[in-house]
Structures are given as structure tokens and as C-alpha cells.
C-alpha positions in Angstrom: 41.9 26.0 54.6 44.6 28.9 54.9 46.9 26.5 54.3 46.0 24.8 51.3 45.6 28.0 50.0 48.6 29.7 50.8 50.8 28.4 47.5 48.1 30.4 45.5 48.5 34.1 47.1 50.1 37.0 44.8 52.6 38.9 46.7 52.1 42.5 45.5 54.7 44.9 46.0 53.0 48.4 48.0 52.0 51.5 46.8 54.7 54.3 47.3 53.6 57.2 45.3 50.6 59.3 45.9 50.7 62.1 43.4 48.5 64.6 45.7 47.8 65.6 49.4 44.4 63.9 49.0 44.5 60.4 46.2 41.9 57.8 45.7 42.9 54.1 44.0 40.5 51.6 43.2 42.1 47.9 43.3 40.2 44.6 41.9 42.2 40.8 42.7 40.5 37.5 41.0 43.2 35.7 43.2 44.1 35.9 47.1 47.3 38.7 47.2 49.1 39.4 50.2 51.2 42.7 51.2 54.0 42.4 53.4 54.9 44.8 56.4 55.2 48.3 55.1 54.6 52.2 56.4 53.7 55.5 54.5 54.4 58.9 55.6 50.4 58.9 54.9 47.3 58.0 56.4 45.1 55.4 54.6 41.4 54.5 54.8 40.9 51.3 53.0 36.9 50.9 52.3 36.4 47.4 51.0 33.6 47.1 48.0 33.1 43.5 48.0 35.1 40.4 49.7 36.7 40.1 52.9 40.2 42.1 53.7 42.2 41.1 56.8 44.8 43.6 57.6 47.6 42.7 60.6 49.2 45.6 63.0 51.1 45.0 65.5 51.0 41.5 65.9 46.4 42.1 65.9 44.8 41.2 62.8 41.8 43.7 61.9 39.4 41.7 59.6 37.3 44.1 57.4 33.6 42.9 55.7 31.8 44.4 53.0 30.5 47.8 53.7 33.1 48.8 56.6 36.5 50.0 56.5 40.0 50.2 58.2 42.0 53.4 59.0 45.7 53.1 59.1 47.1 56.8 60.7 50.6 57.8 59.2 53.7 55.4 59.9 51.0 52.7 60.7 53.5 49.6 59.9 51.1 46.6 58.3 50.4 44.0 56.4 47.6 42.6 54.7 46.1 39.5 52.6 42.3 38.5 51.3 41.7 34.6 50.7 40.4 35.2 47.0 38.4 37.8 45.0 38.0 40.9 46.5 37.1 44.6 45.7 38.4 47.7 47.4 39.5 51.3 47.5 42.4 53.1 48.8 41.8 56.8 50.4 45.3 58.1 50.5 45.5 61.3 53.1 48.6 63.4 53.7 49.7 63.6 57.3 49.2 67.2 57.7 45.7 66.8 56.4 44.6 63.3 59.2 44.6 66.2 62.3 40.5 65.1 62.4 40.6 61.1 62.0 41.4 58.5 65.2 45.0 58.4 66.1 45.0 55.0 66.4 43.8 51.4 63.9 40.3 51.1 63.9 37.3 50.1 62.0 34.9 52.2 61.1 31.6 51.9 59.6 30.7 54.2 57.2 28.0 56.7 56.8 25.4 56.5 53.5 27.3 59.8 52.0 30.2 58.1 52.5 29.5 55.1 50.5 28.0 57.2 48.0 31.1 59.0 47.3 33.2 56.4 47.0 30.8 54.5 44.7 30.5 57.8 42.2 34.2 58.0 42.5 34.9 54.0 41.7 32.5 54.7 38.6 34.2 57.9 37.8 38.1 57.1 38.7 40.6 60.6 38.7 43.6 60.8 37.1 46.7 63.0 37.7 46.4 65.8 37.6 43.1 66.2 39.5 40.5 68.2 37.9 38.9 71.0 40.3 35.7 68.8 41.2 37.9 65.6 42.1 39.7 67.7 44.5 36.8 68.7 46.1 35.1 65.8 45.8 38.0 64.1 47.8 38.3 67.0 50.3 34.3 66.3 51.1 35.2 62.5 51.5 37.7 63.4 53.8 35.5 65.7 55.9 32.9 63.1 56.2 35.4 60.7 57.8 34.9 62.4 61.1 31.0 61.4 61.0 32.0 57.7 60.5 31.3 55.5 63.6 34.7 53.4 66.0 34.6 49.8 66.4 37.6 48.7 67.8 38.2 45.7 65.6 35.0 44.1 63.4 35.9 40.1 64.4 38.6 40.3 67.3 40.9 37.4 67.9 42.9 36.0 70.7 46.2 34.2 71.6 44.6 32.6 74.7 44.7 28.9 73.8 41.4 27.5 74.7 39.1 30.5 73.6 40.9 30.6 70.4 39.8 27.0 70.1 36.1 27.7 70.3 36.3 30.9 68.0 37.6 28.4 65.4 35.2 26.2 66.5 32.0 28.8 66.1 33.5 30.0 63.1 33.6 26.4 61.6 29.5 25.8 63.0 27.9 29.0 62.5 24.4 27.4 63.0 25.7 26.3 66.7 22.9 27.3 69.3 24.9 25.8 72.3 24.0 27.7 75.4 27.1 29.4 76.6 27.3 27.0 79.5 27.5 24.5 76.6 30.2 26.3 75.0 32.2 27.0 78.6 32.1 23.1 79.3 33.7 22.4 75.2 37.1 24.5 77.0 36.7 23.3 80.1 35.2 26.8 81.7 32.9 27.4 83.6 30.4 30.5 82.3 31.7 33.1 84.5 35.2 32.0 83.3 34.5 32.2 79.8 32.6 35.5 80.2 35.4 37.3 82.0 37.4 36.2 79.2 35.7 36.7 76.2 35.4 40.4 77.2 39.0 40.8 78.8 40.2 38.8 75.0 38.1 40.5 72.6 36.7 43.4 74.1 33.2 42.2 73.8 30.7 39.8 75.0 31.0 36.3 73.4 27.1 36.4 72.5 28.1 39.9 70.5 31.4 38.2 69.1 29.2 35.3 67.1 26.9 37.8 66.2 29.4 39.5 63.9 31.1 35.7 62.8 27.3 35.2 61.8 27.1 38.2 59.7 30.5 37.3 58.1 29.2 34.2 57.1 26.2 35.6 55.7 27.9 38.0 53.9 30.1 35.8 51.8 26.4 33.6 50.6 25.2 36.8 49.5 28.3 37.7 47.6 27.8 33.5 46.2 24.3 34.1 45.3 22.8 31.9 47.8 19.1 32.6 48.8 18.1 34.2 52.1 16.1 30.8 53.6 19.3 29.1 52.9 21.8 31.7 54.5 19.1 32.0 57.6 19.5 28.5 58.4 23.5 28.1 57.5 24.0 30.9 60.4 21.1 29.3 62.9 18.3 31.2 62.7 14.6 29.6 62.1 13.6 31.8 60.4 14.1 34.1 57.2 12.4 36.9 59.0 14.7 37.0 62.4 17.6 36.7 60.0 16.2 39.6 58.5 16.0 41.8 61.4 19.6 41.4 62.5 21.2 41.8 59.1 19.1 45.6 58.5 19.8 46.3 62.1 23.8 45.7 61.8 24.3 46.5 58.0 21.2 49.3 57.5 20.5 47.4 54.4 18.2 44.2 54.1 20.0 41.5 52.6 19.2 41.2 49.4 19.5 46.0 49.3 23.2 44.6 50.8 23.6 42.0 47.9 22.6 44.7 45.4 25.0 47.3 46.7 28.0 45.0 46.3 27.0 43.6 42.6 26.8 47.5 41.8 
């Protein structure tokens, strides 16, 4: 599907002046855009609103949902692209002023006085020159940072032949309920193979990596409109109410709080 989409993407050209040591931007695309490979003297944490962002450093492509967000240190070189209509922010931070965020890529999932920050700030945009309560406003944000949680990378992916061919193979069946020897036979593994694997490969269990596809998947029905039976049963759950319990426990929201907060 990449493919056949790929004549449509905007290349946009970055963003290479931040008028302050602390600068918020608020970007909205109807269409898939792309960024080619490009570095700032400046730290960026990218919080996406709505839609799916998928952001590539060195040669490992970080995919960011709804609700998370990425955090590029200085002289990060990357690249990025969404498949369609998306809706994020940009959290622009001086080098001298990162001393307290990760030294390396990583997501991160952020904290409720987080979001609400960035939400008042997407209703309220600053301009230049920044009026005493945007400053602090945007020092505050960028205090809180330290309280957000590390996750490595949301939805991990792999060069290794045959599990890449069952990711895209889970991704493409997110109602599959195969047993994982099921799945280990489908590459020709046996379980302990495809165990040692998935965590050597992704840094996680292979049970915990289509956990997170699932909640991809659900999150893009949301953002359609679709009803919670219906998402339940596209990502193989029974029932409405087990689907329930994973989405509050991973997002903090119930789906439909979730499908509110996006809309907002």
C-alpha cells in the first residue's frame, strides 16, 4: 500500500529557524508529506495530536501513535513521512537547554500535564516575540519532559528476513489468535527460535510486539469513527469489554475518552 501511495507524498522542505531558545510549532497535512534527512543544532520533541508519524534514524524507523511522542537530541540526523492526514507539534529546545532529556532517540509517553500544555498551547499558538507567560509556559513544558516515561521504540522493526515476514503478516491480520507455535511453524521456527528472536530483534516479547500493532490498529478506527464492537473484533478480541481493559490500561484513557481527546 506504501507503494501506491508514494506518487501522492508532499516533500516539505525542514524547519531551520527557531526564533528562541525554547519555540513551539503546530503543523496540520490533509496529504502524506515526507522530510528528507536533515539535523538541527536543536533538540526536538515531536508530540503527535492525531494520525500516525514514522520518523527514520540511523537506518531504524521510530513509528509514533496518537498520544506518544519522539525525542530527537541535537545533531539527531532524520527523516520522516505520515501515510495521510495527520496532526502534530514541534517542541523546539536549544542545546544548552536538553542537559535533562535522554541522550539518545526514544519514545516517550507523556504525562496528563504534558498533554494539557500542549493542548492550551495548540489552542492558543505564540508568536514572535514571546509574551512573558509563553515563555514560561514553554519553560514548564520543558521541565515536565523529565517526568515523561522511555520506550525504546513504540512498534520496533527488523531486517531479519523471516520475522519481518510475520510482522507484516500480523500487521496485515490483526484478529490472528495463532498460538505462537502456530506463528513459529508460518517461518519455519520452532517457538524457542522465534522467542529468542523476537526479543534479540525488537527488544520485546512477540506476544508484547502485537499487543502494541493491535493498539495501532485500533487507533486509526477510532480516528475513522468506527464503533468499539467493531474495532474489538477487527483486532481479535471477543469482547468489547476485554478490548476495553487493554486500551485504558496502555493509553489511560477508554476508547471512546481517547477518541474524544484527538477530535479536541
Amino acid at each position: 500500500m506504501k507503494k501506491r501511495l508514494a506518487a501522492n507524498l508532499q516533500e516539505m522542505t525542514p524547519y531551520n529557524e527557531v526564533p528562541a531558545n525554547r519555540w513551539i510549532r503546530f503543523v496540520d497535512t490533509q496529504l502524506g508529506v515526507s522530510y528528507k534527512e536533515h539535523r538541527h543544532r536543536w533538540g526536538e520533541f515531536i508530540y503527535v495530536f492525531q494520525g500516525t508519524l514514522e520518523i527514520k534514524v540511523a537506518g531504524i524507523s521510530y513509528v509514533v501513535p496518537p498520544s506518544y511522542a519522539i525525542w530527537l537530541p541535537p545533531y539527531t540526523e532524520h527523516g520522516s513521512l505520515n501515510w495521510g492526514e495527520m496532526s502534530h507539534s514541534v517542541f523546539y529546545i536549544e542545546q544548552q537547554d536538553c542537559m535533562h532529556m535522554p541522550n539518545n532517540t526514544c519514545i516517550l509517553m507523556t504525562t496528563p500535564l504534558i498533554r494539557a500544555l500542549l493542548q492550551h498551547l495548540r489552542q492558543n499558538p505564540p508568536d514572535f516575540p514571546l509574551t512573558e507567560e509563553n515563555r514560561h509556559l514553554l519553560l514548564v513544558l520543558s521541565e515536565q519532559l523529565k517526568h515523561a516515561d522511555v520506550i525504546d521504540s513504540y512498534l520496533p522493526t527488523t531486517s531479519h528476513t523471516a520475522l519481518a515476514e510475520l510482522l507484516d503478516y500480523l500487521q496485515a491480520h490483526p484478529a490472528c489468535t495463532d498460538s505462537l507455535a502456530e506463528l513459529a511453524d508460518r517461518v519455519h521456527m520452532t517457538e524457542k527460535t522465534l522467542t529468542r528472536y523476537s526479543q534479540k530483534e525488537l527488544g520485546m516479547s512477540l506476544h508484547e510486539w502485537k499487543q502494541r500493532m493491535k493498539l495501532m490498529h485500533a487507533i486509526k478506527m477510532l480516528e475513522q469513527g468506527c464503533t468499539v464492537e467493531s474495532i474489538a473484533l477487527s483486532v481479535g478480541y471477543s469482547t468489547p469489554t476485554a478490548f476495553i481493559n487493554m486500551f485504558k490500561k496502555r493509553m489511560h484513557y477508554s476508547p471512546n475518552q481517547f477518541r474524544q481527546l484527538v477530535q479536541a
